[in-house]
VOTORZA-919977 format. One record per residue (C-alpha): residue in one letter; x, y, z; residue number from 1. Coordinates in Angstrom, 2 decimals. Each point is the difference from the previous one (the first is absolute). Example, Ala and Ser with C-alpha at 12.3 -4.5 7.8 and 13.67 -1.06 7.14 Angstrom:
@resn A, xx 12.30, yy -4.50, zz 7.80, resi 1
@resn S, xx 1.37, yy 3.44, zz -0.66, resi 2
//
This chain:
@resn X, xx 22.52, yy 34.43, zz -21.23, resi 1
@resn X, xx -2.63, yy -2.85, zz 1.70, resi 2
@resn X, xx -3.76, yy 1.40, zz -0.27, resi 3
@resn X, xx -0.95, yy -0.06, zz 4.02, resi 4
@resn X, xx -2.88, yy -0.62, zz 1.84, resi 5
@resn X, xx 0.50, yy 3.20, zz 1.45, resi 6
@resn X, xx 0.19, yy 1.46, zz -3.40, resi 7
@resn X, xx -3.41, yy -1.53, zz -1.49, resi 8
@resn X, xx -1.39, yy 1.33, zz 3.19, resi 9
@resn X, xx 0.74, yy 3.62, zz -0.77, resi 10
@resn X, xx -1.01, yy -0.50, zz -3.87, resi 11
@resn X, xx -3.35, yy -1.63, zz 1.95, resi 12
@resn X, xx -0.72, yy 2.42, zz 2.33, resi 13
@resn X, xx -0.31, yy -2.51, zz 2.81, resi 14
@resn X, xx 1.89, yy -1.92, zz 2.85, resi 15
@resn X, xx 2.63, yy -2.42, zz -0.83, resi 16
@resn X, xx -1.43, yy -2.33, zz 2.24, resi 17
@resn X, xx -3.22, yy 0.52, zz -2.00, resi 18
@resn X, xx 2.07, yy -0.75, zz -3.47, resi 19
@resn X, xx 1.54, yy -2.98, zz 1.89, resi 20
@resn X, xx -3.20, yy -1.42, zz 0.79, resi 21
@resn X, xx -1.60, yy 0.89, zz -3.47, resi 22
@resn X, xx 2.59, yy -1.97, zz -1.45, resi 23
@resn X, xx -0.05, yy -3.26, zz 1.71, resi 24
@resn X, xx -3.92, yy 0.54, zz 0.28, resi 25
@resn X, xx -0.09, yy -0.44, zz 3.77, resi 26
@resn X, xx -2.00, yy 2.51, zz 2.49, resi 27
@resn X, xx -2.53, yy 2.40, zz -1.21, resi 28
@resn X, xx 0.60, yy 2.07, zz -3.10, resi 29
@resn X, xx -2.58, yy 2.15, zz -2.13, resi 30
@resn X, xx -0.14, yy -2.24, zz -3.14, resi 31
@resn X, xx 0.70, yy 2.99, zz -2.27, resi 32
@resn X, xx 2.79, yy 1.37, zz 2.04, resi 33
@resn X, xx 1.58, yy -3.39, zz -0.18, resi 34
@resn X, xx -0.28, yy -0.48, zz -3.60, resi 35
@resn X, xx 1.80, yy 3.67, zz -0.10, resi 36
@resn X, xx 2.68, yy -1.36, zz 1.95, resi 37
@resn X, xx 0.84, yy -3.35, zz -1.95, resi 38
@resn X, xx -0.94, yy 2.00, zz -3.08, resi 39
@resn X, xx 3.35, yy 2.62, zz 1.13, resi 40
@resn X, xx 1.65, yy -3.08, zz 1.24, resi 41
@resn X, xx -0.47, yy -1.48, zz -3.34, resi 42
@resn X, xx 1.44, yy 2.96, zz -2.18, resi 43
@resn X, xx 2.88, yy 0.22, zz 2.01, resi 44
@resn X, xx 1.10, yy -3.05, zz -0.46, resi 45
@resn X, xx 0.24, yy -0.73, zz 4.04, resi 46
@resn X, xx 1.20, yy -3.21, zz 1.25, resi 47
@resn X, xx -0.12, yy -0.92, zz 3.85, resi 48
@resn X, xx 3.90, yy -0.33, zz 1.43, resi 49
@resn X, xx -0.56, yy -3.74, zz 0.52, resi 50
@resn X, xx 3.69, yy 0.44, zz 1.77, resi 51
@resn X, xx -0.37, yy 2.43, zz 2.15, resi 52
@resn X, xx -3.36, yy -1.09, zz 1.24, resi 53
@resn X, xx 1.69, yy -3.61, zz 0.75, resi 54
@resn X, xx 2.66, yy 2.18, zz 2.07, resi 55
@resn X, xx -2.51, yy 2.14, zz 1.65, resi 56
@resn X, xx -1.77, yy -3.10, zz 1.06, resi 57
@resn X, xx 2.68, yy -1.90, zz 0.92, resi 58
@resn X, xx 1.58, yy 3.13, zz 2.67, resi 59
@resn X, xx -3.69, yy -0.39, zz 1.65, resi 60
@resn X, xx 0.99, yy -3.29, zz 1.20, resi 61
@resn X, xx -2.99, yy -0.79, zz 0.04, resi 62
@resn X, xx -1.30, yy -3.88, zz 2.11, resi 63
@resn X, xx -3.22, yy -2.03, zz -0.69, resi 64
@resn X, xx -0.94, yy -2.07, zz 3.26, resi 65
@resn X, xx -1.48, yy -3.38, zz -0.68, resi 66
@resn X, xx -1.84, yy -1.85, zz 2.88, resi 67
@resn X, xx -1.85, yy -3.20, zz -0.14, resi 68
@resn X, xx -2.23, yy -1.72, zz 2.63, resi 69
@resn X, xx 1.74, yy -3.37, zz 0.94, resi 70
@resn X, xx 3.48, yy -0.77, zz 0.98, resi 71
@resn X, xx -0.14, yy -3.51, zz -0.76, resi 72
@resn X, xx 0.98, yy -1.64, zz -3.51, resi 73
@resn X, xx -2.94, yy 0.13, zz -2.19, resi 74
@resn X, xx 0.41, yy -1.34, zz -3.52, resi 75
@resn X, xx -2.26, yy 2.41, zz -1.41, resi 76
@resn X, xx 1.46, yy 3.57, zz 1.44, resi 77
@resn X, xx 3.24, yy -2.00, zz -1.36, resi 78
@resn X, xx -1.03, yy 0.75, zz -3.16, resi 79
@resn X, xx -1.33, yy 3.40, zz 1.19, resi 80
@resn X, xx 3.34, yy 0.74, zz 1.24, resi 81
@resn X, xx 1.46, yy -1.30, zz -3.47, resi 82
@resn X, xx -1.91, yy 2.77, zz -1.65, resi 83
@resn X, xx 0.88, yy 2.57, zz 2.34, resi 84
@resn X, xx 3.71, yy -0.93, zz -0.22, resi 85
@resn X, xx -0.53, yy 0.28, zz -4.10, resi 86
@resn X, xx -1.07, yy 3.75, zz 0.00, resi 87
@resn X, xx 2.43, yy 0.14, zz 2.82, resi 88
@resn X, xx 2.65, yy -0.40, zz -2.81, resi 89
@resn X, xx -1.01, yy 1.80, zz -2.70, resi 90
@resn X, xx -0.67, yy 3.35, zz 2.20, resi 91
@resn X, xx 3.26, yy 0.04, zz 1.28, resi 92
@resn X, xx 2.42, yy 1.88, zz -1.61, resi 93
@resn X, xx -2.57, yy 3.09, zz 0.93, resi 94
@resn X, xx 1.33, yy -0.16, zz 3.31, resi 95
@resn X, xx -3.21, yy -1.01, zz 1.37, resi 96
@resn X, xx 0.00, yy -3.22, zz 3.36, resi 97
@resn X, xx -2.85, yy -2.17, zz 0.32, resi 98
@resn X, xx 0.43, yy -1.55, zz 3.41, resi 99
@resn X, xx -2.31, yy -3.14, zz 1.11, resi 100
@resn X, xx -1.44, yy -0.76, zz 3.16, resi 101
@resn X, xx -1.40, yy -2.77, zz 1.37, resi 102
@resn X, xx -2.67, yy -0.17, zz 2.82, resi 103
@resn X, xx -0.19, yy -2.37, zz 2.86, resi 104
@resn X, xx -3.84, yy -2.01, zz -1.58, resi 105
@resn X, xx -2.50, yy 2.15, zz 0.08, resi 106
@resn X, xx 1.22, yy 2.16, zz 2.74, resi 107
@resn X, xx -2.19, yy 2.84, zz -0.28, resi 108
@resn X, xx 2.03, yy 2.20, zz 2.40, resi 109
@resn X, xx 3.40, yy -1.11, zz -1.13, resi 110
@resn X, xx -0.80, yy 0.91, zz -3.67, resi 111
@resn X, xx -1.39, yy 3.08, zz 1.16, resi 112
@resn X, xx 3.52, yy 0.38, zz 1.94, resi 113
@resn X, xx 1.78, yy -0.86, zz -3.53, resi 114
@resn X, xx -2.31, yy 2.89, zz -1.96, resi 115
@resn X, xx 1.38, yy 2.88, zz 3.06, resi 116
@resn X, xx 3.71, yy -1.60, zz -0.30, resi 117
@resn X, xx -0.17, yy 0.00, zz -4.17, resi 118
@resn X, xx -0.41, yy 3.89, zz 0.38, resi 119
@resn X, xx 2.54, yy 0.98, zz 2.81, resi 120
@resn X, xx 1.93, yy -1.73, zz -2.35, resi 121
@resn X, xx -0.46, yy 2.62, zz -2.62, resi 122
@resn X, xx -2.83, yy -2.14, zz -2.36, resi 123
@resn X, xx -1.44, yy 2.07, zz -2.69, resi 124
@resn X, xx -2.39, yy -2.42, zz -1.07, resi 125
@resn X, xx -1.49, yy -3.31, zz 1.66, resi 126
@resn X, xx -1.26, yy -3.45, zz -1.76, resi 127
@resn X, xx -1.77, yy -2.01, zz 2.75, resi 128
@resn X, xx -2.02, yy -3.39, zz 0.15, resi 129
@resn X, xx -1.91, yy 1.42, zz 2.96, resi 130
@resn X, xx -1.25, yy -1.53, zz 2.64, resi 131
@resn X, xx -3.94, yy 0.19, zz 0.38, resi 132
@resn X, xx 0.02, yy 1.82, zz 3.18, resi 133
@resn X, xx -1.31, yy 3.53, zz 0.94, resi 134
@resn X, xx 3.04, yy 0.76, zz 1.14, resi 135
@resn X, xx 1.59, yy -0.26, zz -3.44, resi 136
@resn X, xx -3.03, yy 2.15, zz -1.75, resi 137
@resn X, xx 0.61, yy 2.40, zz 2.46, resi 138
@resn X, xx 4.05, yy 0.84, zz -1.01, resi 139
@resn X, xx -0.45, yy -0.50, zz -3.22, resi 140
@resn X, xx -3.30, yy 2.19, zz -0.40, resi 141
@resn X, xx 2.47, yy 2.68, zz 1.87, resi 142
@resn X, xx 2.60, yy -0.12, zz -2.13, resi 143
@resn X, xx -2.05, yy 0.28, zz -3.00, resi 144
@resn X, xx -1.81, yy 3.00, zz 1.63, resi 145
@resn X, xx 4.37, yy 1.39, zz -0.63, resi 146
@resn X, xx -0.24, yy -1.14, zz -3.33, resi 147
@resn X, xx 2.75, yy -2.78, zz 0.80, resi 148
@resn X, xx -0.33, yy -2.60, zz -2.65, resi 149
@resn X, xx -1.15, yy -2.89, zz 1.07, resi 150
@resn X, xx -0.60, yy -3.76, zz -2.45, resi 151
@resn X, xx -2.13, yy -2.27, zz 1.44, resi 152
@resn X, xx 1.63, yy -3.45, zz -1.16, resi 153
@resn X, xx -1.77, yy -3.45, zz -0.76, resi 154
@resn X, xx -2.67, yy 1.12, zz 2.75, resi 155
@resn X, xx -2.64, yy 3.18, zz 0.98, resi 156
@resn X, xx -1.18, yy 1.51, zz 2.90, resi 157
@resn X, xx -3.65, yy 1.66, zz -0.04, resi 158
@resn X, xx -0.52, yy 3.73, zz 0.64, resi 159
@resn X, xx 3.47, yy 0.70, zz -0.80, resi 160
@resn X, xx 1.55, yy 2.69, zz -3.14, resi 161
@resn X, xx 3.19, yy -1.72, zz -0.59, resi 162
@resn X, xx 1.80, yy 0.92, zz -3.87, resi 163
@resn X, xx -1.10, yy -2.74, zz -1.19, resi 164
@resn X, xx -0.88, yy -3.65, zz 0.10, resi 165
@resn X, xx 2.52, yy -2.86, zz -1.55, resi 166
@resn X, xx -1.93, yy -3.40, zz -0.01, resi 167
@resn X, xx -2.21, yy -2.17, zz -0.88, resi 168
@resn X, xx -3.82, yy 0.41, zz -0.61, resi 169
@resn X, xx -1.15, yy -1.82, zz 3.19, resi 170
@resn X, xx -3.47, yy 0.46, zz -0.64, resi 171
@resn X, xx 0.38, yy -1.16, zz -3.84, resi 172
@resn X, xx 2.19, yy -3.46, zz 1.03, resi 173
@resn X, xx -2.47, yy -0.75, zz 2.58, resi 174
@resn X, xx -2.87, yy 0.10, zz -3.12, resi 175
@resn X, xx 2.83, yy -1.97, zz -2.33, resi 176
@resn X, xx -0.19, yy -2.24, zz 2.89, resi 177
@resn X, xx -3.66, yy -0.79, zz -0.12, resi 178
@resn X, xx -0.27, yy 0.01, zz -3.85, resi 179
@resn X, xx 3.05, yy -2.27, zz 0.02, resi 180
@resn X, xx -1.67, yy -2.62, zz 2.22, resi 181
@resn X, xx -3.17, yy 0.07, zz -1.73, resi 182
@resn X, xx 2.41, yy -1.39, zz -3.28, resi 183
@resn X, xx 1.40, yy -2.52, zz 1.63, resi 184
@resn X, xx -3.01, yy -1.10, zz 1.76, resi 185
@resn X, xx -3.26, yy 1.25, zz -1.86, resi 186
@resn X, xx -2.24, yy -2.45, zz 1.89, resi 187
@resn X, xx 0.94, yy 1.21, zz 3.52, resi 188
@resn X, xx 2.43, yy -0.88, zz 2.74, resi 189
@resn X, xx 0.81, yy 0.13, zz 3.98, resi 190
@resn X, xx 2.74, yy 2.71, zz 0.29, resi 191
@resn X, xx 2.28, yy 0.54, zz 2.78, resi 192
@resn X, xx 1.88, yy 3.85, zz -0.59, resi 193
@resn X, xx 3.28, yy 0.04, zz 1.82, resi 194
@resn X, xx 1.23, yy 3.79, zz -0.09, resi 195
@resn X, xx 3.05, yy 1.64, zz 1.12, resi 196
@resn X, xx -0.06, yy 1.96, zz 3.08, resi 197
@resn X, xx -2.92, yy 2.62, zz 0.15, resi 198
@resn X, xx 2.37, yy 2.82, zz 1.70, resi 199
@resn X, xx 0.58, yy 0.54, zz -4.29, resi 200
@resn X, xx -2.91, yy 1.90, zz -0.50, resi 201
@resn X, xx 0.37, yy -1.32, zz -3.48, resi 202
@resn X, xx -0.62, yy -3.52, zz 0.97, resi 203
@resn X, xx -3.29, yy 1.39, zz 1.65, resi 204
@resn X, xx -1.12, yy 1.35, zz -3.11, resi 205
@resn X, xx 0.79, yy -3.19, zz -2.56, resi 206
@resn X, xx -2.14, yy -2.42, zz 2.78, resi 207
@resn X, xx -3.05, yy 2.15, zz 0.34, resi 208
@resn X, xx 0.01, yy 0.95, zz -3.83, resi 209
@resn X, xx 0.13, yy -3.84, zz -0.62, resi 210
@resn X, xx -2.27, yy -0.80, zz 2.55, resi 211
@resn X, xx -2.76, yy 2.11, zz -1.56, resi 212
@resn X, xx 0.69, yy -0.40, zz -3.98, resi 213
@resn X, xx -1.04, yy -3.92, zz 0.84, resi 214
@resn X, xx -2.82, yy 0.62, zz 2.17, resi 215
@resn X, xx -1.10, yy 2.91, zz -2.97, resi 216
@resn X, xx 0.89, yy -1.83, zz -2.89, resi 217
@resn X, xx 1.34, yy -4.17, zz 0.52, resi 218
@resn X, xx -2.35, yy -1.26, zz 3.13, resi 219
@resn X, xx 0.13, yy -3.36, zz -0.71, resi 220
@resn X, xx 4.14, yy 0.19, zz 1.32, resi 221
@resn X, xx -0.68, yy 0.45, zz 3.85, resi 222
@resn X, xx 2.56, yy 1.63, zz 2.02, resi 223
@resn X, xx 0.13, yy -2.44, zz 3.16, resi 224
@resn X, xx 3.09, yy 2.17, zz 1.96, resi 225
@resn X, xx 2.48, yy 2.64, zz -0.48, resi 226
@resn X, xx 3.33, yy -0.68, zz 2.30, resi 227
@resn X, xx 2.67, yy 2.64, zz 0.27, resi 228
@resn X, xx 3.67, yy -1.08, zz -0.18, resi 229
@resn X, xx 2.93, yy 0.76, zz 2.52, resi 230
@resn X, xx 3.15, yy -0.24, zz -2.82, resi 231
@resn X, xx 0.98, yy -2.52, zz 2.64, resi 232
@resn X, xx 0.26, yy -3.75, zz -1.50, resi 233
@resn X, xx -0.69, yy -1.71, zz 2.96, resi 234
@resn X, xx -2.81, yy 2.39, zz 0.95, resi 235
@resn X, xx -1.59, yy 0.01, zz -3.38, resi 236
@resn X, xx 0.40, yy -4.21, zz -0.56, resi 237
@resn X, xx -2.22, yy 0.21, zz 3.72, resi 238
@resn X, xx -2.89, yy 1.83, zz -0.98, resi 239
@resn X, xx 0.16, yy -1.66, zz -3.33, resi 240
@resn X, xx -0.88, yy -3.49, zz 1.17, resi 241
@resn X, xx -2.15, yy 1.06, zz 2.61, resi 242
@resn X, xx -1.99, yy 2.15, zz -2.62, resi 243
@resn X, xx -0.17, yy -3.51, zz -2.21, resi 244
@resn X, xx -1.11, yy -1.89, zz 3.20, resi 245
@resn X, xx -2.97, yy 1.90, zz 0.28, resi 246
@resn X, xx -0.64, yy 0.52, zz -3.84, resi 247
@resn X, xx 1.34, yy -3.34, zz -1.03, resi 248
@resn X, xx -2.29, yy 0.08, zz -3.83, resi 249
@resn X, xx 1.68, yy 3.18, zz -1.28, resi 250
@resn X, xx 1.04, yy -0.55, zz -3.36, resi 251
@resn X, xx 0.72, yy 4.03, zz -0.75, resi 252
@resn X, xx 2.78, yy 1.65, zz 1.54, resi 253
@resn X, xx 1.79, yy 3.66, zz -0.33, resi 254
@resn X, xx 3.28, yy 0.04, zz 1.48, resi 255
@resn X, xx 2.65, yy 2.79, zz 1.38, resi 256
@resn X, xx 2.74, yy -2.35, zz -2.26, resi 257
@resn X, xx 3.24, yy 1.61, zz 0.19, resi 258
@resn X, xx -1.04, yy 1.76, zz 3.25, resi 259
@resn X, xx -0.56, yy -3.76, zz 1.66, resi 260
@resn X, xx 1.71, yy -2.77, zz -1.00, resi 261
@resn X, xx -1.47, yy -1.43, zz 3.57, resi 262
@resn X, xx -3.65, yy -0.15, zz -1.51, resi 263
@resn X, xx 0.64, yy -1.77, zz -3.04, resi 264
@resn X, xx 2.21, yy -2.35, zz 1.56, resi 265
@resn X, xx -3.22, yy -0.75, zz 2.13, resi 266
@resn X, xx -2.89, yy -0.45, zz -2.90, resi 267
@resn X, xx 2.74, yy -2.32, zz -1.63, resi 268
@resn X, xx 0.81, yy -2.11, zz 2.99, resi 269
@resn X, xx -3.53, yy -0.37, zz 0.77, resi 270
@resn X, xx -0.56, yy -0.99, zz -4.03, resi 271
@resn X, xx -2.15, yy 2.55, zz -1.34, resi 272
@resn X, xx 2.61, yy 0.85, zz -3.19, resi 273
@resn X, xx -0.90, yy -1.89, zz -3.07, resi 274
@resn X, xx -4.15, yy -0.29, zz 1.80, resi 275
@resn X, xx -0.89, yy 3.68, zz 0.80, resi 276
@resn X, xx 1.21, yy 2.88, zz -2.30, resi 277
@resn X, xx 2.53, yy 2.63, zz 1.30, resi 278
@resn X, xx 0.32, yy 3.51, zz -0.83, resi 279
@resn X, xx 3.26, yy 2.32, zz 1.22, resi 280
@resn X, xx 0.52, yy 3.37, zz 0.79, resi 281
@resn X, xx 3.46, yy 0.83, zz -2.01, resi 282
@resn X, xx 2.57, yy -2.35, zz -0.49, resi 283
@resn X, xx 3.31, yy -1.52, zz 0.95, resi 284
@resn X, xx 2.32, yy -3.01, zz -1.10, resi 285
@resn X, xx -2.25, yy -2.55, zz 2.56, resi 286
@resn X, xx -3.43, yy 0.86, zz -1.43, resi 287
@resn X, xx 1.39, yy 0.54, zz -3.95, resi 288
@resn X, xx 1.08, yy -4.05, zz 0.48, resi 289
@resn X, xx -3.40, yy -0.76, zz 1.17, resi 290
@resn X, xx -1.23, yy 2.05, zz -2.93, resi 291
@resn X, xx 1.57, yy -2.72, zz -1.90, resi 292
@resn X, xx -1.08, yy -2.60, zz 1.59, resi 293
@resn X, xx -3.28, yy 1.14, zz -0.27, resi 294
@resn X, xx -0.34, yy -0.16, zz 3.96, resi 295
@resn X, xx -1.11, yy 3.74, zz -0.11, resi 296
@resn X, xx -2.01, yy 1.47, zz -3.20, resi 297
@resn X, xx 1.34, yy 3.71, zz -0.18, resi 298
@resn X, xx 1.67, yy 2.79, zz 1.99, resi 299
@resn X, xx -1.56, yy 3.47, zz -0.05, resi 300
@resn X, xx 3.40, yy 2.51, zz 0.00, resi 301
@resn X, xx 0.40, yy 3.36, zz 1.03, resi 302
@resn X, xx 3.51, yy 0.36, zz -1.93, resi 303
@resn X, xx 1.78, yy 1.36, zz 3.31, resi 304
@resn X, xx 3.36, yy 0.48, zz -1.57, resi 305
@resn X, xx -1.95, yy 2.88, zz -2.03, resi 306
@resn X, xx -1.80, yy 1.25, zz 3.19, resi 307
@resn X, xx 3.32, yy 0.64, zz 1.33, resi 308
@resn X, xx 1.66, yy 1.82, zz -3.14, resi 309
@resn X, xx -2.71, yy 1.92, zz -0.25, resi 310
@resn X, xx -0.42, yy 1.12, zz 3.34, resi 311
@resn X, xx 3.63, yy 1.33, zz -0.12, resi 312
@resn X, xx -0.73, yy 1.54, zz -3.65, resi 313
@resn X, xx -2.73, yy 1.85, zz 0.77, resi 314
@resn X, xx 1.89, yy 1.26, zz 3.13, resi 315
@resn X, xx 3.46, yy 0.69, zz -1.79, resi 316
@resn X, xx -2.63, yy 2.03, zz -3.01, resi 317
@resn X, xx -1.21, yy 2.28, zz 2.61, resi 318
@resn X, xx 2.73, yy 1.06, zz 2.03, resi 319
@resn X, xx 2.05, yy 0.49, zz -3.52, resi 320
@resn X, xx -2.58, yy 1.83, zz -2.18, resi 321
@resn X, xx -3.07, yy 0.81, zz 2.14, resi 322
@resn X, xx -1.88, yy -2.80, zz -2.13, resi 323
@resn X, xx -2.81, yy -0.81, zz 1.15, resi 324
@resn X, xx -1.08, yy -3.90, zz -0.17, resi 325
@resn X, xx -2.85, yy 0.07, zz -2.66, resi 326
@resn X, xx -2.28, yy -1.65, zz 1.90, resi 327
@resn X, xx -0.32, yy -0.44, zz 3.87, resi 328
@resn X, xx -0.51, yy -3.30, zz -0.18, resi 329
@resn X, xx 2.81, yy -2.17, zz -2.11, resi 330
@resn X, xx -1.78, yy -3.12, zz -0.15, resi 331
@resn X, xx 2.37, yy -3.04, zz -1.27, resi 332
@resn X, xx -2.23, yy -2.10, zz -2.10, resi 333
@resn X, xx -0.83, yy -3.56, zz 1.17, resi 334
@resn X, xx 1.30, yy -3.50, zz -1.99, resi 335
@resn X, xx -1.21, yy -2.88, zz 0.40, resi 336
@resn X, xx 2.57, yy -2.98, zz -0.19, resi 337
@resn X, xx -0.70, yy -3.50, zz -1.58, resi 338
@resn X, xx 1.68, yy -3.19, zz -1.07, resi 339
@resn X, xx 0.24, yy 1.16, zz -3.50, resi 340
@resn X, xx 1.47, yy 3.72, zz 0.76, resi 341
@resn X, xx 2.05, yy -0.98, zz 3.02, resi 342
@resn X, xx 3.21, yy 0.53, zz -1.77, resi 343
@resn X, xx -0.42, yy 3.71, zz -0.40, resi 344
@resn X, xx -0.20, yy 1.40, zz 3.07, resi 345
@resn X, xx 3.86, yy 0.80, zz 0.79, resi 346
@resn X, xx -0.53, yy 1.64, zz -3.40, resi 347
@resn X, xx -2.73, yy 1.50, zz 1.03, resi 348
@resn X, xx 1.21, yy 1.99, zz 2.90, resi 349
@resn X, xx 2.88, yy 1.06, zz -1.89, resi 350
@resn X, xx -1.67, yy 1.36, zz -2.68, resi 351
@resn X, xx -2.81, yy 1.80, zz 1.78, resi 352
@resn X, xx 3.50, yy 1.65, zz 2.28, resi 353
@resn X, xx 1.18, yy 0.78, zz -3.59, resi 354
@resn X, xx -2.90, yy 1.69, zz -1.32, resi 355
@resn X, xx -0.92, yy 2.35, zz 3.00, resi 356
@resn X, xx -2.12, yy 2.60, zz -1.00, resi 357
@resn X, xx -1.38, yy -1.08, zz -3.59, resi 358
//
């Protein structure tokens, strides 16, 4: 006959939700009354019912909503969306739907409008790129308050006690950033910074944290302007060339790169490739040619293919086992792309997918 939960429980003297926790060391157990348990667990020989839990999981039919904050194509949530789609796969033969949204750009009420439409809908768990809008702090900060699990994806909100955080170190690649330009111009430089949109808090984060690691630690590089993007070519081509109109003797730039192909196409039209030296936030098939070409001198990636599996992981973990993400905030670690290691970064992303969790 199969040794029981219920069964090491009695031999215990406790709860079998205690002896469930104790075993997959989640929630608060007495150290000594756990060892007791996975001591009896131990001597009994007791192996979890892998089968039946996959069954039991899979009657709970249980839906992960996903909701991002543009609507438009975006080359770098395509890769987001790639990663989500991955974990997607793997997690479904345990019955469990991840359904993606997409919000109208950086509609503050319409996402908030997705978040109350992802739970009629019977979500048990929400990833979201959220907006950075009181209005979004506000739901999630309620739903947390319900303990409904809630990822924060690619980008934070302050004052908020979501699960946990899947992204990048904004703070850390804004630093990168500085010590990065200091390399490839130790004797100083005129820098233009052109960041994506600010309504990522993020984004916010990596331009102030830049800002002041040069004035702390690299004055002689003097940050002339920082111009915020629209993810609109057109737009972002505009204030390009009117930014390079009034600073016409930059020769440092950071760029959005595969969030703008309209402000690179600018600062190459107006002939500052080859003359000035070009850093990118992440990368894409345009700026990896330029990479080459030795037009631009490095991207700084976020790996958003592994944002996205992860998101869902950590989400698909907790609804399955009660696991708790170790750490509240699951910071992807930053790469920095040259000429010379250009080649790996498909292999890169699929790898880091791969090894989620080492």
């Amino acid at each position: 006959m199969a040794v029981t939960i219920k069964k090491i429980a009695e031999l215990a003297g406790v709860s079998m939700g205690t002896v469930d926790r104790a075993l997959h060391d989640r929630g608060r157990v007495n150290p000594a009354v756990a060892q007791r348990i996975k001591q009896i667990a131990a001597e009994l020989n007791y192996h979890p019912n892998s089968v039946a839990k996959s069954l039991s999981i899979r009657n709970k039919n249980l839906k992960i909503a996903i909701i991002l904050h543009i609507q438009s194509r975006n080359i770098y949530f395509d890769d987001v969306i790639r990663g989500i789609q991955r974990c997607k796969d793997e997690i479904k033969d345990f019955g469990i739907s991840v359904d993606l949204k997409l919000c109208p750009d950086f509609n503050a009420q319409a996402q908030l409008a997705l978040i109350d439409e992802a739970i009629e809908e019977g979500a048990n768990a929400l990833a979201i790129v959220p907006i950075n809008s009181p209005l979004i702090r506000d739901r999630v900060n309620s739903l947390c308050s319900k303990h409904f699990p809630v990822v924060f994806l690619t980008n934070m909100i302050e004052d908020t006690d979501c699960l946990s955080f899947v992204g990048c170190n904004y703070r850390l690649a804004g630093q990168i950033t500085a010590g990065l330009l200091n390399l490839i111009s130790p004797q100083g430089g005129k820098l233009l910074l052109f960041s994506p949109g600010f309504q990522m808090y993020g984004h916010v984060l990596r331009a102030k944290a830049l800002e002041q690691q040069l004035i702390d630690s690299y004055p002689q590089i003097q940050l002339q302007q920082i111009y915020e993007m629209t993810g609109d070519d057109i737009q972002d081509c505009q204030i390009t060339r009117q930014a390079l109109a009034d600073y016409p003797d930059t020769d440092l730039f950071v760029c959005p790169g595969a969030y703008s192909r309209g402000n690179l196409q600018a600062i190459r039209e107006l002939g500052y490739f080859k003359r000035a030296k070009i850093l990118c936030y992440d990368c894409s098939k345009e700026v990896g040619e330029e990479i080459k070409s030795r037009n631009i001198t490095a991207a700084i990636i976020q790996r958003p293919q592994q944002q996205g599996y992860n998101a869902v992981k950590i989400l698909f973990e907790y609804l399955t086992s009660d696991t708790l993400p170790k750490t509240k905030n699951h910071f992807i670690k930053t790469r920095i792309l040259l000429r010379e290691n250009l080649c790996e970064a498909d292999w890169d992303e699929k790898e880091a997918v791969r090894g989620w969790g080492r």
